[in-house]
Structure formats: C-alpha cells, structure tokens
C-alpha positions as CSV (number, residue, x, y, z in Angstrom):
1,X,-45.1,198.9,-82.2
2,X,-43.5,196.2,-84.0
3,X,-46.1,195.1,-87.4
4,X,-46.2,191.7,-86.4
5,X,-46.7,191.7,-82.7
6,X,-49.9,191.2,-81.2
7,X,-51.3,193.5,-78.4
8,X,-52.8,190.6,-76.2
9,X,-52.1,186.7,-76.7
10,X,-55.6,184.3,-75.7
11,X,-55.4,180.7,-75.1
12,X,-58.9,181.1,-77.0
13,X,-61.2,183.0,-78.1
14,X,-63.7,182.0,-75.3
15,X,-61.4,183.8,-72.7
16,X,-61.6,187.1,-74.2
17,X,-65.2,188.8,-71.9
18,X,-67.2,191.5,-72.3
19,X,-65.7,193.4,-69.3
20,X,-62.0,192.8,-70.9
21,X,-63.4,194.9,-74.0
22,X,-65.1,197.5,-71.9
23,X,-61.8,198.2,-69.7
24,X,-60.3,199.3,-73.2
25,X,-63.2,200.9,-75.1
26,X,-63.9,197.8,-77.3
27,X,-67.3,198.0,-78.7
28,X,-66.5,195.7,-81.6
29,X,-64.8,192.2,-83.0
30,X,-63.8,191.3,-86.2
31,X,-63.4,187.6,-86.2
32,X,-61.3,185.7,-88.3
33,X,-62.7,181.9,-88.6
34,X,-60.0,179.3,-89.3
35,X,-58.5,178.1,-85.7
36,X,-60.0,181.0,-84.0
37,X,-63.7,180.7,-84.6
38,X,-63.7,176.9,-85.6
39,X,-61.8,174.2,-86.3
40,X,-59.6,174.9,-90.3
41,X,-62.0,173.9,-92.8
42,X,-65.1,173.0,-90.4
43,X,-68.7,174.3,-90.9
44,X,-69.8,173.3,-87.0
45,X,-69.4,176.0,-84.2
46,X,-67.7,174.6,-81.3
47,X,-70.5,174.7,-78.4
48,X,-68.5,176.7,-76.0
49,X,-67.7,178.9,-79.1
50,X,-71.6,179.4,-79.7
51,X,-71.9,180.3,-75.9
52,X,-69.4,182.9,-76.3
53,X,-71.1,184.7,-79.2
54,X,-74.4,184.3,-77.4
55,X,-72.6,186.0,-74.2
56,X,-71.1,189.1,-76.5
57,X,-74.5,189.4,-78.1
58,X,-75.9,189.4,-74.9
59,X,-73.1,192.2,-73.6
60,X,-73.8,194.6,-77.1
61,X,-70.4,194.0,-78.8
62,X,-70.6,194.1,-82.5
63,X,-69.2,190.9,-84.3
64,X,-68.5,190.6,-87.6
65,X,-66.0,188.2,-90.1
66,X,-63.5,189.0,-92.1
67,X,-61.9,186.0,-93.4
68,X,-59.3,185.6,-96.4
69,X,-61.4,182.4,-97.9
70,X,-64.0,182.6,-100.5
71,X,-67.3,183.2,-100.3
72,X,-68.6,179.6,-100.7
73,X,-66.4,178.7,-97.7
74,X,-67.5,182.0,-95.3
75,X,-71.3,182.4,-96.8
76,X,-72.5,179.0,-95.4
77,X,-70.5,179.2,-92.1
78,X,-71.4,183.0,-91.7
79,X,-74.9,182.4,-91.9
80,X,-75.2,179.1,-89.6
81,X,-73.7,181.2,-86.9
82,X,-75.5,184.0,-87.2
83,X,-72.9,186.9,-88.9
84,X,-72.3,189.0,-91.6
85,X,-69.1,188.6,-92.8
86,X,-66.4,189.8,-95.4
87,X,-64.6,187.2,-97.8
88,X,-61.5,187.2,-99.6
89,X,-60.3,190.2,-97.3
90,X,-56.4,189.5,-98.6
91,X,-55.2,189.7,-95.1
92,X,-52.5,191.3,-94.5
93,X,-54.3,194.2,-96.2
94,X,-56.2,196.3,-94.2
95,X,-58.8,197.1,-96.9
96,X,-61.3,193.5,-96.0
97,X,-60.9,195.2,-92.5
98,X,-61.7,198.4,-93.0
99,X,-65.1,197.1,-95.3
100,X,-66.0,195.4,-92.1
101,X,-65.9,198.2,-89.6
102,X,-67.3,200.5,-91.5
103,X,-70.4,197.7,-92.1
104,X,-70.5,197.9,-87.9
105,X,-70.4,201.6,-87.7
106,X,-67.9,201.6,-85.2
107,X,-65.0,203.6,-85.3
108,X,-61.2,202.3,-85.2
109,X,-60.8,203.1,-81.8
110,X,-63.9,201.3,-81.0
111,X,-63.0,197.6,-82.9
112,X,-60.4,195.2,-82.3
113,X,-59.7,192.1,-84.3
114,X,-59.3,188.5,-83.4
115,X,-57.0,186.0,-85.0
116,X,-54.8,183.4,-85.2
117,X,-52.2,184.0,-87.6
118,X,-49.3,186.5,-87.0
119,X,-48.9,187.1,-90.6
120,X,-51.9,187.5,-91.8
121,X,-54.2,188.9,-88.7
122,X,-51.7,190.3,-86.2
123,X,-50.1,192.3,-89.7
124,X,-53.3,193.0,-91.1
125,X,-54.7,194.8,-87.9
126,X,-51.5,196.7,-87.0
127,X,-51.7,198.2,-90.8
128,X,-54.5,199.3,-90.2
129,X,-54.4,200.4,-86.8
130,X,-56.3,198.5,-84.7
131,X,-55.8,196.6,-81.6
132,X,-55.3,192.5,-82.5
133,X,-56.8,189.7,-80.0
134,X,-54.5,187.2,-81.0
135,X,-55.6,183.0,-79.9
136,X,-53.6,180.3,-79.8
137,X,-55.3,177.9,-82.5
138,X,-57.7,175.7,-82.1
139,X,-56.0,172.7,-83.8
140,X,-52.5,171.5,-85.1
141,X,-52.1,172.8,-89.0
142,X,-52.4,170.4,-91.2
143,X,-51.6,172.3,-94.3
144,X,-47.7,172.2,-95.0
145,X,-48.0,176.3,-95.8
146,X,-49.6,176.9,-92.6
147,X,-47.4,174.8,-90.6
148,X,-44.1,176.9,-92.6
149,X,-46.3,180.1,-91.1
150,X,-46.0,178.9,-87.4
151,X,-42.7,177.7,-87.8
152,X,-41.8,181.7,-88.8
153,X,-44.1,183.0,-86.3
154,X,-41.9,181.7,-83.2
155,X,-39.5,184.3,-83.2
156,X,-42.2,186.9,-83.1
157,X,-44.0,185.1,-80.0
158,X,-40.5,184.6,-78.4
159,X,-40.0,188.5,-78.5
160,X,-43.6,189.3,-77.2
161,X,-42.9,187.1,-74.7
162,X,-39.7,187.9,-73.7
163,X,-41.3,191.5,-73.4
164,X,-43.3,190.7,-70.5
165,X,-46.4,189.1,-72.8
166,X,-48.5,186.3,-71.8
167,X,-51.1,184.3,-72.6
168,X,-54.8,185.3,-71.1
169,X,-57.1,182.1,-70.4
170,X,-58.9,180.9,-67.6
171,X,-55.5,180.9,-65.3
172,X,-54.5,183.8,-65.2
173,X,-50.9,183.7,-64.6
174,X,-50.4,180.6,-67.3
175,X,-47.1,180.7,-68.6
176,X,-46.1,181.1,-72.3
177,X,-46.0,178.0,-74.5
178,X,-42.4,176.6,-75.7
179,X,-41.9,179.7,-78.6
C-alpha cells in the first residue's frame, strides 16, 4: 500500500457510523482536530460534530486526539469536548499515535485514525500501520503552507480515485471531487 494513500475517503467525519467500524473490527478513533473535528483554529464543536461523538460514545468506540499543535491549542479544545488527547504528536511520525492507542488500550488492529491531511495523517497512520479515515476538510485553508499541502495532495487523490476510490457521505454513490 502506497504511504500516502488513504484506505477510505469521507465527505466528513459525521458519515463515518458505528456499524461502518464494526464491519471492519474498529473499536477505536484517533481524531485529528483541524478540518476534521472543527473548523482550523476554532475552539467550538460543530453541533452535528458533537452529535456524532455523542452517537460513538453511545456505540462504545474509543476516541481519542492526537493533534500536531501545542498543548495550549489541544488542552482547552480537548477538554470542552470531552477527550483526552495527545499534542505535538509530529505527524507524520507514528510515535504521537502510538502514545494514543496505547492510552485506549486497544490494539492496532482495533484503531483507525481520522484526518484530513494526506501528509501528515494519511502518512502518519500508514507508518504505523493503521487503517486512515481520511475527510474532505471542513473549510478552505487559509494558511499559504496548508494550501501548498493540498495543492501536492491532488495527485495522490487522483490515483486513489482512479483506483476505484470514492468518497463515503450521505449519497452513497457521490462522485469524487475535481482532483
């Protein structure tokens, strides 16, 4: 498996269920929160965001967050929503990820992570060896680095695409975005 591809592409986080994660043995999330839990830079939960952590609570799956910012940027988030968390995990490494399944007690095989960033999550959780939820994020990058980051990741998507990948939402048979 190509290091950069995704295993599943989700026009949000809010379509990935509970029964999608049983069908594959999925006991367990590690959530990245820029564009994929909340809008970049934001410290409000989206209310159909807070619903969907409500619903995997609910269902027994194990969340936790492993994001690359600081603590002073993850604490006060983490906490308002309700989850521990990991800072400064220097995505692409798989070390922050490994500190936050280990913190779950779950096994690889049992955790998948979700992301936005093909660089940084989808590269991160193939080092390591774990299946990566990859959403479509929430908001246009405003950030000139970020935008250079989507820019690169196009050819990546293209070739996921091309390979018969989609992206999951609500219909399911939506087709890919211009890549």
């Amino acid at each position: 498996m190509p290091l950069f591809t995704p295993t599943i592409v989700f026009e949000r986080i809010t379509c990935i269920t509970p029964e999608f994660l049983g069908a594959r043995g999925l006991r367990a999330l590690i959530l990245d929160v820029d564009n994929t839990l909340t809008a970049h830079g934001s410290q409000e939960l989206p209310p159909d965001v807070a619903a969907w952590l409500d619903t995997m609570r609910a269902a027994g799956v194990k969340l936790t967050i492993a994001s690359n910012n600081m603590p002073g940027r993850v604490a006060p988030f983490a906490k308002r929503v309700g989850l521990e968390y990991q800072a400064f995990c220097c995505k692409p490494s798989p070390f922050g990820l490994r500190r936050a399944r280990r913190a779950m007690g779950v096994s690889r095989r049992e955790v998948a992570l979700v992301g936005d960033q093909i660089f940084t999550d989808a590269l991160g959780a193939n080092l390591y060896g774990i299946p990566v939820l990859l959403v479509q994020p929430m908001q246009q990058d405003t950030k000139a680095t970020i935008r250079l980051k989507r820019a690169l990741e196009k050819p990546v998507l293209a070739r996921y695409y091309k390979k018969g990948g989609r992206v999951h939402g609500k219909e399911e048979d939506r087709n890919p975005p211009d890549a």
